[in-house]
PAROBA-260502 format. One record per residue (C-alpha): x, y, z; residue in three letters. Coordinates in steps of 0.25 Angstrom, whole numbers, plus 5000, padded with zeros to 4 digits. Layout:
N
XYZALA...
***
This chain:
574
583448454818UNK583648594819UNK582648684825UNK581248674818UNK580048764817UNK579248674810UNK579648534815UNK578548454824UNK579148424838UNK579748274838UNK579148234851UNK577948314850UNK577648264835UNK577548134841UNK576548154853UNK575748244843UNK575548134832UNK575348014844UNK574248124849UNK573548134836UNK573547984834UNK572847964847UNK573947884853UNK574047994865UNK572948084871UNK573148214875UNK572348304884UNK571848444880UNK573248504887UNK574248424878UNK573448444867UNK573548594868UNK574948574871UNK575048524857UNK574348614849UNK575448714855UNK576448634851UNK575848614836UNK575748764835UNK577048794840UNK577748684829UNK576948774818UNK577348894823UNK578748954818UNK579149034830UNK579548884836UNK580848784835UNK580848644837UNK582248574840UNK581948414839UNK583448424844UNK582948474860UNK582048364862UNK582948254857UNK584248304865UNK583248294877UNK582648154873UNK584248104872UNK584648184885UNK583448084894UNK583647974887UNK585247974886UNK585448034900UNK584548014909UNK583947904917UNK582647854924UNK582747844939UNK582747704940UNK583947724929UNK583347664917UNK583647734905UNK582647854899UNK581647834887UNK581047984886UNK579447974887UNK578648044874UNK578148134884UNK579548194890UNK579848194875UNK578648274872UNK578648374885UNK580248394881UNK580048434868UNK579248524870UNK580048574883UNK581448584874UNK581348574860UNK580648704855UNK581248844853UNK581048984848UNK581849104846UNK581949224851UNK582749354848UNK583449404862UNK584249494866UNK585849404870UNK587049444877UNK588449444868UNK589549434876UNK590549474865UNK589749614862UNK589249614876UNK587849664871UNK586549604870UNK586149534854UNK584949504849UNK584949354844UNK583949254842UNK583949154852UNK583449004853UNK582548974864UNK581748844870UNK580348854868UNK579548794881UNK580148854893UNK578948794902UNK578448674901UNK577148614909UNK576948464911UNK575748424917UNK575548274917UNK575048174925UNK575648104936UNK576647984932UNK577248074919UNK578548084925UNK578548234922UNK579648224934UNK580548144927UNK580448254912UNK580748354921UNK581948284926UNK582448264913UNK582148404908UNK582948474921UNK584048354918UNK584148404902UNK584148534906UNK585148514916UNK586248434908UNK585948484894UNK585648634895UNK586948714898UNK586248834902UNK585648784913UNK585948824925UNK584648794935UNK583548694936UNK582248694947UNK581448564947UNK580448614958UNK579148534963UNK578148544974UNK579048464984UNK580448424983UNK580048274981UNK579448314968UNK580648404963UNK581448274965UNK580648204955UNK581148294944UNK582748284950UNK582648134952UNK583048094939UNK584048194937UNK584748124948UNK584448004944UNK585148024930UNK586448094936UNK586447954944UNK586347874935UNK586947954922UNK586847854910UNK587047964898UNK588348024894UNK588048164897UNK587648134911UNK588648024914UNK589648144911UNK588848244919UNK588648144932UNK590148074932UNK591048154925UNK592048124913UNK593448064911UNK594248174905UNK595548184906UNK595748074915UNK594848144925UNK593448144929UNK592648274926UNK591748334938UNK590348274938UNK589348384932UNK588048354935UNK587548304949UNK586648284959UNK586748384972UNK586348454982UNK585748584973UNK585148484963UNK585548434951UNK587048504945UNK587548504932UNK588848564935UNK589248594921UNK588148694918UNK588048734933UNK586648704931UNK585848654945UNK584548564946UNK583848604958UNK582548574966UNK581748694972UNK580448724978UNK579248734971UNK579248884978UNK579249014970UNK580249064979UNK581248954976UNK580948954962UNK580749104957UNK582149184954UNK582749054947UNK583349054934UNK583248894932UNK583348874920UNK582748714919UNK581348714929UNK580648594933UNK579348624941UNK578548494945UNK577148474949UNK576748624949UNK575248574949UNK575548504962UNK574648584974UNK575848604981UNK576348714971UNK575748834976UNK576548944967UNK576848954954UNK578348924951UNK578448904936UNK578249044936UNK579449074943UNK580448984938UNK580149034925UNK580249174927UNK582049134932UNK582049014921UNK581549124909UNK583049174911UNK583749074907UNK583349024891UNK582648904888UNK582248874901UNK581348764905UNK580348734916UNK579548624916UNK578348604925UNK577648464928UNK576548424936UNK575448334938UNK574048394937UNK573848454950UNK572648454962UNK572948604966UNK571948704962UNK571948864961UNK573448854961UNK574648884953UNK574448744945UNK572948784941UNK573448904936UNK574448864928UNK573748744922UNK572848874915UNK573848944909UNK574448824902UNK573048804898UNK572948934892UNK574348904885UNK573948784878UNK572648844874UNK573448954867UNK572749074874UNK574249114876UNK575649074871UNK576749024880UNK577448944870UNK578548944881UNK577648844888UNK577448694885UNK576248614892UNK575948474894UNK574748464902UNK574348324901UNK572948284907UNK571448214905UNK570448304900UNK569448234906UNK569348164918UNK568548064912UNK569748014904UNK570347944916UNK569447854913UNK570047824898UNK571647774901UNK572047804888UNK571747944889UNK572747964903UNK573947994893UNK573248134893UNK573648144908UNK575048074907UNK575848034893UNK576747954900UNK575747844905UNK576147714904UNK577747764904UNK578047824918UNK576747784924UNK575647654921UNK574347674914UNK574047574928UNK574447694937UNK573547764933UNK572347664932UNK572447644946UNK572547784948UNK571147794941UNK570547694952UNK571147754964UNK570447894958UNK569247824958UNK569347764971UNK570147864980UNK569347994978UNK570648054985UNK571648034976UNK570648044963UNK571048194962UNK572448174962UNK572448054952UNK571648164944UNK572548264943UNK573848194944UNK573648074933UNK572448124926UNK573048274926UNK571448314928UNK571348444939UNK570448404949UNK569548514946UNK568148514955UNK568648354962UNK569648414971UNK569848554969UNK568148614969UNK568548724959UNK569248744946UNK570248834945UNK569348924934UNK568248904945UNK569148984954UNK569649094946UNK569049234951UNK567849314945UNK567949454942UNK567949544955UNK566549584959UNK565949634973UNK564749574979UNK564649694991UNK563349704997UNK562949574990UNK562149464999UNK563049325001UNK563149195010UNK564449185016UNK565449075020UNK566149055032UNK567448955032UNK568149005046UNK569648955050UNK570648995061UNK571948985057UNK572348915042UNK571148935034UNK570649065030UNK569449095037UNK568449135024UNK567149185020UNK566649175007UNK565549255002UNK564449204992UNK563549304985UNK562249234977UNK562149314963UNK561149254956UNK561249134946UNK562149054952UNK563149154956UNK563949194969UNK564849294970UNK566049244981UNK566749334989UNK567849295000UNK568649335012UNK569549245019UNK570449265034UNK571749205037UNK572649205051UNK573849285047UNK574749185054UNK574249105042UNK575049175032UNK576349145039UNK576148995034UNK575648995021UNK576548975008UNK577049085000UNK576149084989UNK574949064997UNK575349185005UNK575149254992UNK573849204990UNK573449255002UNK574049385000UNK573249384988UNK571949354995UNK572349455007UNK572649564995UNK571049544989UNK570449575003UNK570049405003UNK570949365014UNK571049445027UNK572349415037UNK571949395052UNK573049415061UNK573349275069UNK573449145071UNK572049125070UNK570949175063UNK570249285072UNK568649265069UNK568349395075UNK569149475065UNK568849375055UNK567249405058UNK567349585059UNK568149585045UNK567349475038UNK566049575045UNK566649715039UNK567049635027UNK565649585023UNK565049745028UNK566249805018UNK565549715008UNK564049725012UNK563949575010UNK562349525016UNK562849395020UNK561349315020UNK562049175026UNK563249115031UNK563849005028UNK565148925039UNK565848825042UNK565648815056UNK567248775059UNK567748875068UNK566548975064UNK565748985078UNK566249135082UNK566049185066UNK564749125065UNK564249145078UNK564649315077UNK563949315062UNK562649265067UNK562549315079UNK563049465071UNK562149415059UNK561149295062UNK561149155058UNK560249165045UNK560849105034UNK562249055042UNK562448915037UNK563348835044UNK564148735033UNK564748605037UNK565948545032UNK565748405022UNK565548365012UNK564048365014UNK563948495015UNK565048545007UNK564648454993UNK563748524988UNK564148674988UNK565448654985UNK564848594972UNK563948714971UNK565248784972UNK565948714962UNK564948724953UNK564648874954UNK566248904952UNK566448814939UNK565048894933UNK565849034938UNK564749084947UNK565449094960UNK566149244958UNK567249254965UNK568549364964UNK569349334974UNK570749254975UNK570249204988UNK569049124982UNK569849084970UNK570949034978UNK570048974989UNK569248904977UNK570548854971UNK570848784984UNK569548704986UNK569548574987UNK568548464989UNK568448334993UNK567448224992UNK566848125001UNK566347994995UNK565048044993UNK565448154982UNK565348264992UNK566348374991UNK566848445003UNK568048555004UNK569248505008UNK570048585018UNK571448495017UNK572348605009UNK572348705021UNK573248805013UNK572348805001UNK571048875007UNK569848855003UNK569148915015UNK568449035006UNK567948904997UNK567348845010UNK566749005014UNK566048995000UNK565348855002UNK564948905015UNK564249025007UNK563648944997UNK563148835008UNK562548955017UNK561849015003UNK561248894998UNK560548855012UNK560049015013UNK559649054999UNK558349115002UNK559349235009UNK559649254998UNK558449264990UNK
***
């Protein structure tokens, strides 16, 4: 077939009519996903090349080889995923170099469709072993390329992707890569070996092109003109930067590039994942085109559909192939039964965000209000102290009236603490610093004295009444014992740590952030939100959990302070 502006996609007409025959349910996501690819098979903008699809279904299936060497039937779901990855294009009128005239023409030029494709799906998909076919494709059958980045949170995982490359070089089976690994008769003599495993990576030595393993970094990854990207587990909450955004800004140099990004559902919150899970959302609602960009988020929509087993080929099309329908039944029970891995079987089999089990907030709880002042307003205030790694915070909480509270924060840190931390979380930091949120003590160790004269001038710049007090008593006896000898002991409310004490606030202020009366517009609070985390004792009780000590969540722990002081002292404020 020649190209087509008409014709339904082979592999995705297919999936579609075993969707609409109920033989496979589909989540919300993939479902969007479809309707953009309906409209794009009735749009005449678009091209259709049944011809990609099947060059890459004969390239698996002739060439490589499973890693314990058996031979390679594509799954529906690689067929589907490459389809759409490989077989549409478009074209565009651009500006090309001829040699002969030595002047720039304007021609009409073919070019791929997808240039990004996002695979979200749950654990036991072998999304590893796609990508390793779709960097082994690229690698032997496109002659352009010259540079390919499979990258991952740790090597270990990057390794997933470049183990069945080597694998196939080792164990070559199909013409092309017999001829690539050992070489030819010609002439009565053997030809150099073209494609091998080495120290760099993976080489094909005909095209000069290198597979490589980097670090999920911006700084190794930025500058790169690769022209095939693999980027794995991007929701992972190790990944603390967005890289995609940089390997695409070198790859758009190269035509019909590709770079694919799988992942699990991930347990990180207020991060890049969180983030970039919206703006696909946004895509495949339609609020804005990037046809450049296909997505297959696969998911439940509910969690009570965990309890239904022939609905968990929403989370995973590949269940019963590459992993057992028994996996994940005894995956079920151990939820049940081990309340701490029920978050991670959540996310990473059922594709469901942990949303409000372990994280307290969702992400649109944290997103900031528009900016406002509360100067010379009265407010109960929250103490969480800290001497070295944790921020020392103070979190402010002014009652408005139906159920409203304006928040306002400020955090100190040891400047010797900025030394250590990442590169992307020294950004943040620059960025709380920049708003006035975060002030810099110089030191080892937090100094209480100049932590207690600027909180002082800062609370008297504001002409904040502050009617009680709410702390941690962990290493608070100088601060505490200055502000009530300075101010009294009316109101100050000392706040043990537990799950007793902790429950039922932290509900209050899980409660008051999904309804959207905590106003907030600081970073600080969004990002300290973000990060809060709760755990649960075997009576239901929540408490914050302090385990992650580079994601703070100390100005979280300031607010409950706040709302704990208030709440025992209301008639202060009557």
């Amino acid at each position: 077939m020649v190209l087509s502006n008409t014709a339904i996609p082979v592999e995705y007409g297919k999936f579609r009519d075993a969707v609409l025959r109920g033989e496979i349910p589909v989540c919300e996501e993939v479902s969007m996903q479809m309707n953009r690819i309906d409209a794009r098979i009735l749009s005449k903008d678009y091209y259709y090349d049944d011809e990609a699809i099947e060059g890459f279904i004969q390239f698996c299936e002739t060439e490589m080889t499973l890693t314990d060497g058996s031979d390679v039937t594509l799954l529906e779901s690689f067929k589907l995923w490459a389809e759409d990855a490989l077989a549409w294009y478009y074209f565009s009128d651009e500006k090309v170099w001829n040699p002969k005239l030595k002047r720039y023409e304007l021609r009409t030029v073919k070019k791929r469709l997808t240039n990004v494709q996002y695979l979200i799906v749950g654990r036991g998909a072998a999304k590893s072993m796609y990508a390793s076919f779709m960097q082994m494709y690229g690698l032997v059958i496109d002659p352009t390329t010259t540079h390919q980045i499979v990258t991952a949170p740790t090597m270990k995982q990057a390794e997933e992707t470049m183990q069945p490359i080597r694998t196939a070089i080792s164990r070559a089976r199909g013409p092309l890569l017999q001829f690539l690994t050992q070489g030819s008769v010609l002439s009565n003599t053997w030809s150099k070996v073209s494609l091998a495993s080495t120290k760099k990576g993976i080489q094909n030595f005909l095209t000069n092109s290198l597979v490589e393993v980097r670090p999920m970094t911006i700084d190794k990854l930025q500058g790169l003109r690769s022209k095939w990207n693999t980027v794995d587990e991007w929701l992972s909450g190790d990944v603390k930067e967005d890289v995609i955004g940089p390997l695409e800004q070198g790859a758009s140099k190269n035509n019909d590039y590709l770079i694919l990004a799988t992942s699990s559902e991930g347990t990180a919150r207020d991060g890049v994942g969180d983030s970039k899970k919206m703006e696909l959302k946004a895509i495949l609602r339609g609020e804005y085109e990037a046809e450049h960009i296909s997505i297959w988020h696969y998911k439940l929509d509910d969690m009570s559909e965990i309890r239904h087993p022939d609905l968990w080929l929403k989370a995973n099309p590949n269940i019963g192939a590459t992993v057992s329908y028994d996996a994940y039944h005894k995956d079920v029970e151990k939820a049940e039964n081990v309340p701490t891995d029920r978050n991670d079987i959540l996310a990473k089999r059922f594709g469901i965000p942990v949303e409000g089990l372990t994280y307290l907030f969702k992400y649109e709880d944290t997103l900031t209000h528009n900016r406002q002042s509360f100067d010379g307003f009265e407010c109960s205030m929250g103490v969480d102290l800290s001497q070295g790694d944790d921020f020392t915070a103070f979190t402010f909480l002014f009652p408005l009236g139906g159920e409203r509270y304006g928040v306002k924060t400020r955090a100190y840190v040891a400047s010797a603490k900025l030394t250590k931390v990442p590169k992307a979380t020294r950004l943040k930091y620059d960025q709380f610093i920049k708003e006035g949120t975060l002030i810099i003590v110089e030191g080892v160790v937090i100094d209480m004295v100049e932590v207690y004269e600027d909180l002082e001038q800062h609370i008297e710049q504001h002409q904040y009444t502050i009617s009680t007090v709410g702390y941690d008593p962990y290493n608070a006896e100088y601060f505490m014992n200055r502000w009530m000898t300075e101010n009294g002991s009316y109101g100050v409310e000392k706040v043990r740590q537990g799950a007793r004490t902790e429950s039922v606030p932290l509900g209050e202020l899980v409660n008051l952030a999904h309804a959207r009366q905590l106003l907030f517009d600081e970073e600080l609070m969004k990002f300290s939100m973000g990060n809060a985390i709760a755990i649960e004792d075997n009576n239901g009780n929540l408490k914050l959990s302090k385990k992650r000590s580079a994601e703070k969540i100390d100005n979280v722990s300031a607010l409950m302070d706040a709302l704990v002081a208030y709440n025992r002292n209301k008639e202060v404020f009557d």
